[in-house]
DODREN-799460 format. One record per residue: residue number from 0; residue in three letters; x, y, z of N, C-alpha, C, O in turn. Coordinates in steps of 0.1 Angstrom, whole numbers. Layout:
residues N
<NUM, "ALA", <X, Y, Z>, <X, Y, Z>, <X, Y, Z>, <X, Y, Z>>;
...
end
This chain:
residues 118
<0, "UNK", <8, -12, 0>, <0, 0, 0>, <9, 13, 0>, <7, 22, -8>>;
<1, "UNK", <18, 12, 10>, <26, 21, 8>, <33, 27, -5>, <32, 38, -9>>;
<2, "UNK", <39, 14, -11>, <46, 16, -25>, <36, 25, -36>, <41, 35, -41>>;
<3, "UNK", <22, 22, -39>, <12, 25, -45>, <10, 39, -42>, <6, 45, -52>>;
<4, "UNK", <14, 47, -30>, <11, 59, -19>, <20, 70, -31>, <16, 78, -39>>;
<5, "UNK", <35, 64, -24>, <44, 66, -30>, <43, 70, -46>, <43, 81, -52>>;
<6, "UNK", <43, 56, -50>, <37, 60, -64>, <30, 68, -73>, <32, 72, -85>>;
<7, "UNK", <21, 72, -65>, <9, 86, -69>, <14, 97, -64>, <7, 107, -66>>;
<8, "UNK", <29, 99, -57>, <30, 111, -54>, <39, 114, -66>, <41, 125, -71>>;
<9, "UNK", <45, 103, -70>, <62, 105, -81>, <51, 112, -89>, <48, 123, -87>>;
<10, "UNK", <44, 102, -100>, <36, 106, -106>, <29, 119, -105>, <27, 125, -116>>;
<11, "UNK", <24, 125, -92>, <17, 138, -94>, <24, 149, -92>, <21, 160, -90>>;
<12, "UNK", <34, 144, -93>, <48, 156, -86>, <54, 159, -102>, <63, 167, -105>>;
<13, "UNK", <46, 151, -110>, <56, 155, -126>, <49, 160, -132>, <37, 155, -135>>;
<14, "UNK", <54, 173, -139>, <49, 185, -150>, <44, 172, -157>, <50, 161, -157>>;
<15, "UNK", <32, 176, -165>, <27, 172, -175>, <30, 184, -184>, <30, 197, -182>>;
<16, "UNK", <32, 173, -197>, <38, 181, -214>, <32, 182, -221>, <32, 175, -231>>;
<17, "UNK", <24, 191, -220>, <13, 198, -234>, <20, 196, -247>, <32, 196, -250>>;
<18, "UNK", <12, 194, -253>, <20, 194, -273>, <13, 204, -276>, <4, 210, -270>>;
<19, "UNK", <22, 205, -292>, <20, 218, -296>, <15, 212, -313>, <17, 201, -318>>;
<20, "UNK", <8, 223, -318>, <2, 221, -334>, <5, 234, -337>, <6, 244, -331>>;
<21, "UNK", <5, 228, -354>, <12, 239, -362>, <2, 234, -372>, <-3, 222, -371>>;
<22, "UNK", <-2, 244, -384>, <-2, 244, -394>, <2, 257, -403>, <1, 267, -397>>;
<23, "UNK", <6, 259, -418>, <11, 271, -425>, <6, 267, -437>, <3, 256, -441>>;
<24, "UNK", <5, 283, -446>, <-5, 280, -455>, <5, 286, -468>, <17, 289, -465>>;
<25, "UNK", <0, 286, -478>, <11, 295, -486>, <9, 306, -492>, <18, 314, -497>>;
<26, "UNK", <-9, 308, -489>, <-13, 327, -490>, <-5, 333, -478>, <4, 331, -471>>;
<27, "UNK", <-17, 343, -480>, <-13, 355, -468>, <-25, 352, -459>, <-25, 360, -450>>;
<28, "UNK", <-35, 344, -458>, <-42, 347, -445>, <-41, 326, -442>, <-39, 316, -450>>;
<29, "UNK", <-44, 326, -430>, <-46, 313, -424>, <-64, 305, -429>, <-75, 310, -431>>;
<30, "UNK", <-60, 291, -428>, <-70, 286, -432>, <-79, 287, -445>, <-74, 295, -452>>;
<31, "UNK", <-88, 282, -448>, <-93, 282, -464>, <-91, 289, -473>, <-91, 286, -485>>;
<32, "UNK", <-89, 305, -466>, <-86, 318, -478>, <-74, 316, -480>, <-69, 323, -489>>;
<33, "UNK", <-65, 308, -473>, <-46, 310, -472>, <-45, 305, -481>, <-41, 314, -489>>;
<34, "UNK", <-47, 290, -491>, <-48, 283, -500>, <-43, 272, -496>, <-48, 266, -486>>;
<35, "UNK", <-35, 268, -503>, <-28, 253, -500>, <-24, 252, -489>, <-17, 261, -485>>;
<36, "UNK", <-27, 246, -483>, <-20, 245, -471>, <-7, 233, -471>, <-6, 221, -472>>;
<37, "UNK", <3, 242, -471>, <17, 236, -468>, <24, 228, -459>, <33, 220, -461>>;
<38, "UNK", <15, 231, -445>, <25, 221, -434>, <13, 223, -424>, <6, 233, -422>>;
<39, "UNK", <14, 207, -419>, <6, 207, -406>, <14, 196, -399>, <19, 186, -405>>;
<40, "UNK", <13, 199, -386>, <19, 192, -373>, <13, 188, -364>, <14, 198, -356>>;
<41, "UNK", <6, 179, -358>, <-4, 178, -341>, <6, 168, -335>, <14, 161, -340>>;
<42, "UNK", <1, 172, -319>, <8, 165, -307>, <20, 162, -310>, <23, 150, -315>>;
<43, "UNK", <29, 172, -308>, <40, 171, -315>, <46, 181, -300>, <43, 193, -297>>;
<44, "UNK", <57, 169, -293>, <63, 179, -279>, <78, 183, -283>, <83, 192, -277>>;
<45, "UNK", <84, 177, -291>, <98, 180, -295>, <103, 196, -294>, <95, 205, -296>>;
<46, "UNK", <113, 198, -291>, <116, 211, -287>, <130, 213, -303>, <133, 203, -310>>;
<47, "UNK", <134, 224, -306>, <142, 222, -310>, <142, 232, -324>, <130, 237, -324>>;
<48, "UNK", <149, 236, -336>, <147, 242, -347>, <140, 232, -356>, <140, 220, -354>>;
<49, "UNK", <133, 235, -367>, <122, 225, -372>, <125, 238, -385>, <125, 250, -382>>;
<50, "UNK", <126, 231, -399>, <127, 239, -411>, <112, 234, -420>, <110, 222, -423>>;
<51, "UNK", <104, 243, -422>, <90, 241, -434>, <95, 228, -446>, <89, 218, -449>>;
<52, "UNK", <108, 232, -451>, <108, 228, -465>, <124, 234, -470>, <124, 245, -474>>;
<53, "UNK", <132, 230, -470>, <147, 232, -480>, <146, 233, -492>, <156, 230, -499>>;
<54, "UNK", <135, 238, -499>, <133, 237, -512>, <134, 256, -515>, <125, 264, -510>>;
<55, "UNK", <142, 258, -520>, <133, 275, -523>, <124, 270, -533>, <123, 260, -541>>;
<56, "UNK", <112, 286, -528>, <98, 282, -538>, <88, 276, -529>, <77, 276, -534>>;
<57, "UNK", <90, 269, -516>, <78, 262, -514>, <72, 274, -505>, <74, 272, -493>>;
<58, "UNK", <67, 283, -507>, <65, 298, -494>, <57, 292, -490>, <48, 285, -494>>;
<59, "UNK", <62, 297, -476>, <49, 302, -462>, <52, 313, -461>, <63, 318, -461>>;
<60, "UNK", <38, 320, -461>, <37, 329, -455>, <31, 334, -443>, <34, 345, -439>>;
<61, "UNK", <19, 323, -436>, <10, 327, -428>, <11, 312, -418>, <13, 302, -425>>;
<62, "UNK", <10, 312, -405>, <19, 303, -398>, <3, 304, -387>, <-3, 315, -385>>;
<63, "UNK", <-1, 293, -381>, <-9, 296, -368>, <-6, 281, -364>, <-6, 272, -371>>;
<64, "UNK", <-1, 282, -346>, <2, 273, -339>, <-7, 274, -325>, <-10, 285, -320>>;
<65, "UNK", <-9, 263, -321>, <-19, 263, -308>, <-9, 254, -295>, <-6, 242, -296>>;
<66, "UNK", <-6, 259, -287>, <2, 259, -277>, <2, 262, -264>, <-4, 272, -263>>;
<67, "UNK", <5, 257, -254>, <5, 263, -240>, <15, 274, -238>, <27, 270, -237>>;
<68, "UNK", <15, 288, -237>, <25, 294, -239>, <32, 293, -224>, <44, 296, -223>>;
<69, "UNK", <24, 289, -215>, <35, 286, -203>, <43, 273, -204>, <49, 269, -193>>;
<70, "UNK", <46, 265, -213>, <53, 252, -219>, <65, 254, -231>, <75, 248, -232>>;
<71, "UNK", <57, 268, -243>, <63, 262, -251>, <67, 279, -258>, <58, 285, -264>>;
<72, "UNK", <78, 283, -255>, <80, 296, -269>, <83, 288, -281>, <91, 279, -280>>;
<73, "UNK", <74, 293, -298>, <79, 298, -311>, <81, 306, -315>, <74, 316, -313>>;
<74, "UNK", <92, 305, -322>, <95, 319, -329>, <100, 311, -345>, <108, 302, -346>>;
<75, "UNK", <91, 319, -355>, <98, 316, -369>, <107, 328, -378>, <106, 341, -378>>;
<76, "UNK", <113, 323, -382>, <128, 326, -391>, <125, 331, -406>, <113, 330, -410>>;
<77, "UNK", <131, 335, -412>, <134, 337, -428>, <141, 329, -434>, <141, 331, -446>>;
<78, "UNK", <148, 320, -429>, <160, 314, -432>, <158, 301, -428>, <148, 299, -420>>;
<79, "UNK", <166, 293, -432>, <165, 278, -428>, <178, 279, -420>, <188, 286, -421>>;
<80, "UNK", <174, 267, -409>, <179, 260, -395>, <181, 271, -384>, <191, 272, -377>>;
<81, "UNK", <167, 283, -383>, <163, 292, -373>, <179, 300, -378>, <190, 300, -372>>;
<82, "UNK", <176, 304, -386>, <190, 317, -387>, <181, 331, -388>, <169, 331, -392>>;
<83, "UNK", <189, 343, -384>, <180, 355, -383>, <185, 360, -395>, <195, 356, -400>>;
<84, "UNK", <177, 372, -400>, <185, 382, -406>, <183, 394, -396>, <176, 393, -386>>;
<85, "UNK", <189, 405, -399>, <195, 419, -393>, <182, 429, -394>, <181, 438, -385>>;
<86, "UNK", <174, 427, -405>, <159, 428, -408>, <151, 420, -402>, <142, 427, -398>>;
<87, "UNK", <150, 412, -400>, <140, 402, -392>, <144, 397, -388>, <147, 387, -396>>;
<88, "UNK", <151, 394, -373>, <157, 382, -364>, <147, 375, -363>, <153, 364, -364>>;
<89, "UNK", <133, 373, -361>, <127, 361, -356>, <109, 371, -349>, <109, 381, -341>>;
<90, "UNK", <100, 365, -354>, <87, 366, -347>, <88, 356, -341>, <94, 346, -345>>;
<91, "UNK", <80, 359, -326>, <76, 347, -316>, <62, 350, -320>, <57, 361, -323>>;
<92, "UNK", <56, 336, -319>, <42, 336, -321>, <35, 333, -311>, <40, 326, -302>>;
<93, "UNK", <24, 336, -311>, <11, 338, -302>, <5, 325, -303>, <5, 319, -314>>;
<94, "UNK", <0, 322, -293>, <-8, 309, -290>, <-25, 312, -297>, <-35, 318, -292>>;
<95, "UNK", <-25, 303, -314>, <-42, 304, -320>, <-40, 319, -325>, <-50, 326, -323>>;
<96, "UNK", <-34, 323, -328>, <-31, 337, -333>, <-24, 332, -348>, <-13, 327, -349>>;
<97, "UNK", <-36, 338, -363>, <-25, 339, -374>, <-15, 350, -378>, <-17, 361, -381>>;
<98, "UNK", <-6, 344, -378>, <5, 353, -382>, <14, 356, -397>, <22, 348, -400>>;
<99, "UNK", <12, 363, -402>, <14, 364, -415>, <25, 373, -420>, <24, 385, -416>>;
<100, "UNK", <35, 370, -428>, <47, 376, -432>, <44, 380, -445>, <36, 372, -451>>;
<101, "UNK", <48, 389, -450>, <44, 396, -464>, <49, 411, -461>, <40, 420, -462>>;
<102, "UNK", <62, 413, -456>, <70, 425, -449>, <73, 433, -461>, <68, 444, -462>>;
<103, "UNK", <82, 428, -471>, <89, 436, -480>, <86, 430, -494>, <80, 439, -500>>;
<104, "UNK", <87, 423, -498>, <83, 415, -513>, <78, 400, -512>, <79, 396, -500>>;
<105, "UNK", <75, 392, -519>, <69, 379, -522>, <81, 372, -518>, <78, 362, -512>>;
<106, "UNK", <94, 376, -518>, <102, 365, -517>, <106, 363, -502>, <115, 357, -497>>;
<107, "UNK", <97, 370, -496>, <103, 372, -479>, <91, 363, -471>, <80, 368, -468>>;
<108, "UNK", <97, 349, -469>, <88, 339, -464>, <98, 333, -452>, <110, 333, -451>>;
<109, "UNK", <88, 325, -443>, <94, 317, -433>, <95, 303, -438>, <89, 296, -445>>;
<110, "UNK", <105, 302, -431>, <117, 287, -439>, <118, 278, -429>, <118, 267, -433>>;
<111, "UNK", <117, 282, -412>, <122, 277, -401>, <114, 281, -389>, <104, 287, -391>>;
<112, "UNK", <117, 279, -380>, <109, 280, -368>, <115, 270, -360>, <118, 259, -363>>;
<113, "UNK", <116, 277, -343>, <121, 273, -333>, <114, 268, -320>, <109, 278, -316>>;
<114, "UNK", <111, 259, -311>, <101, 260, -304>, <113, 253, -293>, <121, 244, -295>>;
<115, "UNK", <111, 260, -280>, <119, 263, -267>, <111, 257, -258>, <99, 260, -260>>;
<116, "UNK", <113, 248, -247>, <107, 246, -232>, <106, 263, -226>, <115, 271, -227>>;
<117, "UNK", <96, 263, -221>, <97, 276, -212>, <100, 271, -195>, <101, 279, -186>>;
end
C-alpha cells in the first residue's frame, strides 16, 4: 500500500507536457482563404529548430500554432535552420493567433521555426 502511496506522489509531482500544433498556408491569410495548405503538425512535444521545407519556392507565408504558452516559446525565421537576418531576427508567435509575413516583397517567407521549453 505504501509503494502505491508513494507511487501517486512521483507521478503527481511531474509537470505534465502539453504538445504543440502547427499548421502554415502558402497565401497571406490562415485557413481556407490561405490556400494550399503547406505544413501541418499535431501533438507534436519535441523542442528544437524545425525547417518548413529546404526547397526554395515552397513559401509560407501565414503560420498559426496552438500551444500552452506557459510550456512552449515559437518563434519563426526567414532562413533555414532558425537563422535570423539583421531585418527580421525572428517573430515569436502567439498561441491560435494567425501570423502572416508579407513584410517587403513575395520572396520574404518563413523557412524555419524554433520551439523552446519555457
Amino acid at each position: 500500500m505504501q509503494l502505491l502511496c508513494l507511487l501517486a506522489s512521483c507521478i503527481a509531482a511531474t509537470n505534465t507536457v502539453f504538445a504543440w500544433d502547427m499548421n502554415a498556408w502558402h497565401g497571406t491569410e490562415c485557413g481556407a482563404a490561405g490556400g494550399a495548405e503547406g505544413y501541418e503538425v499535431a501533438d507534436y512535444t519535441s523542442t528544437g529548430c524545425f525547417n518548413f521545407d529546404m526547397e526554395d519556392g515552397y513559401r509560407i507565408h501565414s503560420v498559426k500554432a496552438v500551444f500552452s504558452d506557459s510550456k512552449y516559446k515559437i518563434t519563426i525565421y526567414p532562413k533555414s535552420d532558425c537563422e535570423a537576418e539583421t531585418l527580421w531576427p525572428g517573430i515569436e508567435l502567439t498561441t491560435e493567433t494567425c501570423t502572416v509575413f508579407k513584410e517587403w516583397t513575395t520572396d520574404e517567407v518563413i523557412y524555419s521555426y524554433k520551439v523552446t521549453a519555457v
